[in-house]
N, C-alpha and C positions, 0 to 999 in steps of 0.2 A: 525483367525477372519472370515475367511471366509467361515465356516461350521455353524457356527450362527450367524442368522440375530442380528442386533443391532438397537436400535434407540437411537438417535440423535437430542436433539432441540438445534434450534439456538434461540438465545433472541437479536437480531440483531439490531442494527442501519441501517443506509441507503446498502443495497445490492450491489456488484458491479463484475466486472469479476474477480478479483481475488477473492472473495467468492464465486463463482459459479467454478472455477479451485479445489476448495479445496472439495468443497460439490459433485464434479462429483469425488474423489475420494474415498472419504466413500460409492460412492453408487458403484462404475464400480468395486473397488478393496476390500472391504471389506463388500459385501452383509449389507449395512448400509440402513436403515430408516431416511432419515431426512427430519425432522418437522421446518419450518423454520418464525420466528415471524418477521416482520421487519416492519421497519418508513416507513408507506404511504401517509406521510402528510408531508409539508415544505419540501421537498425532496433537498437538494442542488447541483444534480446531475440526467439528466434524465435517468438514465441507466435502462434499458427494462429489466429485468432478464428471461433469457429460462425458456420454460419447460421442465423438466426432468423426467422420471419416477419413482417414489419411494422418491419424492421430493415434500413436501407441504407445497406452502407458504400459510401466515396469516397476514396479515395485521392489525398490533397493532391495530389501531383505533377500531376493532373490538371487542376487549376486555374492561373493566373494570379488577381492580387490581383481584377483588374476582371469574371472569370468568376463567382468566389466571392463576391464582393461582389454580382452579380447573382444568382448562384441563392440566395445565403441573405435577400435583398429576397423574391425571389418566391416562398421555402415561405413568410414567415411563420408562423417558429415560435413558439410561444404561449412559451417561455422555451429560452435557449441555455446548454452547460454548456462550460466550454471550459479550456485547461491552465494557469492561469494566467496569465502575462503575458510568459511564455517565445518565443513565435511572433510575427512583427512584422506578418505579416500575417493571423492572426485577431484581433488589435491592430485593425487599420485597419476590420475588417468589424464587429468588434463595436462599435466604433464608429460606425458608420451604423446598426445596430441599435438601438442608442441613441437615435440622432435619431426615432428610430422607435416608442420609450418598448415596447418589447420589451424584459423583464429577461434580462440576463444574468449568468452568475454565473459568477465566476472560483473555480475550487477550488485550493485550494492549502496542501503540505503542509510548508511552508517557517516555520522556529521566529525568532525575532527573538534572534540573537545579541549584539546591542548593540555591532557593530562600524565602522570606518569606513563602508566601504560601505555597510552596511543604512541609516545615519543619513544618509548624503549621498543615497542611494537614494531614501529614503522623501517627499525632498522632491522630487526628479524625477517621482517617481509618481502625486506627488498635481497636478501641474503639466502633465502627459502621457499617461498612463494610466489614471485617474481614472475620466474619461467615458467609458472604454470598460467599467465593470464596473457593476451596481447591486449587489449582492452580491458579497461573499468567503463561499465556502466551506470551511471550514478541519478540517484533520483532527483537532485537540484543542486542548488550555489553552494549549500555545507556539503554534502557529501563530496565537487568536486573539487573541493578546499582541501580535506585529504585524500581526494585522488592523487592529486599533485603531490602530497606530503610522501607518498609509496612510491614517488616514480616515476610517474605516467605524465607523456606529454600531453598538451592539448589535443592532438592529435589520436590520440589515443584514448579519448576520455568519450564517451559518449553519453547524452545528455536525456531527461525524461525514458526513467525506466518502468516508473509504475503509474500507469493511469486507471480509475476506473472503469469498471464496464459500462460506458455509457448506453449500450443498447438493454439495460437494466434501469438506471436512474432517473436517462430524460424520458422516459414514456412515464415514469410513475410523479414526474414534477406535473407532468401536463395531465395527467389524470386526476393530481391533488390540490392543483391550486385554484381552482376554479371552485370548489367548495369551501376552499378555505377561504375564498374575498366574501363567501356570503357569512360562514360562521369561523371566525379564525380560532383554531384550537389554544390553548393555555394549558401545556405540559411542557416541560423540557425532556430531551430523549438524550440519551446514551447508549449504546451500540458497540461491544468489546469485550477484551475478556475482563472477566472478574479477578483482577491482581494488583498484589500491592501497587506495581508499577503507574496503575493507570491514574488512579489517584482517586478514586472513589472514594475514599472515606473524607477525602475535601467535600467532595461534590453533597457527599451527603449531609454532611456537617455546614456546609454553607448552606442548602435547601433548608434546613430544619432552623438555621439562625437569621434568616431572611425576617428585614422588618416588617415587611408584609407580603402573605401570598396570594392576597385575593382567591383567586379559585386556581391558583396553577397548580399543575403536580407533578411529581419526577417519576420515569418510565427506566427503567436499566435492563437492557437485552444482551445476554449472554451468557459465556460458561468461563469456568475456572476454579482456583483454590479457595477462594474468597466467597462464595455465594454461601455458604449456610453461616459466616459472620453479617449478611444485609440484613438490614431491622424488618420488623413485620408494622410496616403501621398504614394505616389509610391512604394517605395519599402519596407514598410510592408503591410501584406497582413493579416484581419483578419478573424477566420472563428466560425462556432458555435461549439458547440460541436457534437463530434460526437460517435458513439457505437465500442468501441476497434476494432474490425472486420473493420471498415471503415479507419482504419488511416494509411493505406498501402501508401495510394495514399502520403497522407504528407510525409511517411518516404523516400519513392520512390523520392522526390523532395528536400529533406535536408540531407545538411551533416554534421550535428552538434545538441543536443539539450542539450538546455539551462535551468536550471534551479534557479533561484536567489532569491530562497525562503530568508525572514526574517524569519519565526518561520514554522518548518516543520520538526514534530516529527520522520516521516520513511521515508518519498519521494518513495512510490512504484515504482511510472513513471522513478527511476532511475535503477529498476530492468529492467521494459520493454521495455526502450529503449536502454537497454545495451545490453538485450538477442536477440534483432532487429538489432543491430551491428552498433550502431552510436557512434562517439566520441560523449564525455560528457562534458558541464562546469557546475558546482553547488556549491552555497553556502555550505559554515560550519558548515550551521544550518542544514542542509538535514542529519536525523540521519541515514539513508543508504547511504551517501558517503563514507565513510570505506571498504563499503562492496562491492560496486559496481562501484566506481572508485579507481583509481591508477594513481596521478598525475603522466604524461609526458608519462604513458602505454597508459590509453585510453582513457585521459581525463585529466580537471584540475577543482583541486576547488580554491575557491577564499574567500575572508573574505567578511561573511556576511556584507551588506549593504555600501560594498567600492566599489563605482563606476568605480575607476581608475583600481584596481584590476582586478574588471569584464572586463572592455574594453583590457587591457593588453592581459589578457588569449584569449578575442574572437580576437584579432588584431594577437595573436599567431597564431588560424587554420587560420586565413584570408591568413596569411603568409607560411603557411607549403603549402608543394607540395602535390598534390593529390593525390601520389602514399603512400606518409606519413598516408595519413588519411584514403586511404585503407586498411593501415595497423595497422592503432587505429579502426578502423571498426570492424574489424576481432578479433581485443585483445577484443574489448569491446564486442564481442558476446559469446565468451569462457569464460570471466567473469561473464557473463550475465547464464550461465549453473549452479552457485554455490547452488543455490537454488534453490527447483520446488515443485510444489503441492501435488507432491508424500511422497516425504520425511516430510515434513510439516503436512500431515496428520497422517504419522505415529508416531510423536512425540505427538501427542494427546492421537491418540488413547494407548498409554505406560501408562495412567493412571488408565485403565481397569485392566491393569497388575498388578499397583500397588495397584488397590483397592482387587484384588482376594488375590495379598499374603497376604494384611492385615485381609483377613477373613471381608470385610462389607460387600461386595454382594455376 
């Protein structure tokens, strides 16, 4: 891969550091060109994306269907990676791409709930949507549950799409814990948007009904609809969001993060804050708790939207020793290693592989 250059578009939704962890590896390790399309408009997250060399983004708004449809004919990109099947019109482009036996590969981090919609869906998709994908890229076990349910062989399903940026998370474990075996912090952290979905009014509701809190306290970092309903009281502390690189200072300050999503297809934030080396509590809905906890190793999950549940497990660390939680710290950082941008990239790029043996490019 690395004797010929390759190009690379992305047909993107909102941008964020774990897409920028994956796209610095097509470019540092695989002499890759990527061309990168993304939502510049309603953005639900401020995230600043670098500049990188041999890296160019485009801001959708810039385009019209028939612009886009033009400039992505005339990079011929040797493979497109794009947000699944959310955008109607990188829909119609990957679609001409197609005709064009250029593989494209839809990522997607969506679990197959076995509900009306998904089952009346899945036959829409394979009747309209279909030709526009040659791969699903799926972030784990439930997402390739309804891979298969759309269609797609195994062959055709490609596995770990989202990893976090590990050259972020393990420099700031190894900067944190070492202070933390002398003084172990008593906060729990959350890190997300402020919305109904995530379930913060659990989270808050069980910190404030906790039989006892000794001296811990709750931390909530971020933005959204929900921030001027969070209480003002002492011992939580709310902050805005901030750019991955800045979240040292929080992790430096908690020993515990929480997550109590109601509906949360992958939970990335359970990769980054594991490979950072914190215990973990999270909902059942987080389709990365499989993978990145290990109740009573380095963390516990709980049944989505049971309160008592939730307070149980946080009244657990409240209760454990802090030599204990240094030592879910540490599990949780070695778990937090299962995944990385490296290997994730190279599961992609196998589809160039399998486009050469097929004789299309």
């Amino acid at each position: 891969m690395q004797d010929k250059k390759i190009k690379i578009l992305f047909l993107y939704a909102e941008i964020m550091s774990y897409t920028i962890a994956l796209i610095k590896q097509y470019v540092n390790s695989h002499n890759a060109e990527v061309h990168v399309v993304h939502w510049d408009t309603q953005k639900k997250t401020p995230y600043i994306a670098p500049t990188i060399d041999r890296v160019i983004y485009y801001g959708k708004s810039e385009f019209t269907l028939k612009t886009l449809s033009d400039f992505a004919l005339q990079l011929q990109p040797d493979f497109v990676v794009t947000s699944g099947w959310m955008d109607k019109m990188y829909i119609n482009v990957c679609i001409k791409l197609r005709k064009e036996n250029i593989p494209v590969i839809a990522a997607s981090d969506t679990q197959f709930y076995n509900n009306v919609r998904q089952n009346i869906g899945k036959y829409y998709f394979k009747l309209f949507y279909k030709k526009a994908f040659s791969h699903i890229w799926v972030a784990g076990a439930y997402q390739f549950e309804y891979a298969k349910k759309l269609g797609y062989k195994n062959n055709e399903i490609l596995f770990n799409f989202l990893s976090a940026d590990l050259e972020i998370f393990n420099p700031i474990y190894s900067k944190t814990i070492e202070s933390k075996k002398v003084n172990y912090p008593h906060q729990f952290l959350y890190v997300g948007r402020f919305a109904h979905e995530k379930g913060l009014d659990l989270l808050i509701n069980a910190f404030n009904n906790l039989e006892t809190k000794k001296d811990w306290k709750l931390c909530l970092v971020g933005n959204g609809p929900l921030k001027s309903n969070l209480p003002n009281q002492k011992d939580i502390e709310i902050h805005d969001f901030v750019q991955p690189e800045k979240l040292e200072e929080f992790i430096a300050q908690s020993g515990c993060f929480v997550l109590p999503s109601k509906m949360e297809p992958w939970a990335l934030v359970l990769h980054e804050f594991s490979a950072a080396g914190m215990p973990i509590i999270c909902s059942n809905a987080c389709g990365a708790a499989p993978t990145f906890v290990i109740p009573g190793y380095n963390g516990y999950i709980f049944e989505s939207g049971n309160q008592k549940d939730l307070q149980h497990w946080m009244q657990k660390i409240i209760n454990s020793s802090d030599e204990n939680l240094i030592l879910m710290s540490q599990k949780s950082h070695k778990i937090g290693q299962r995944l990385d941008p490296e290997s994730n990239a190279a599961n992609s790029l196998s589809v160039l592989k399998q486009t050469q043996i097929a004789g299309y490019r």
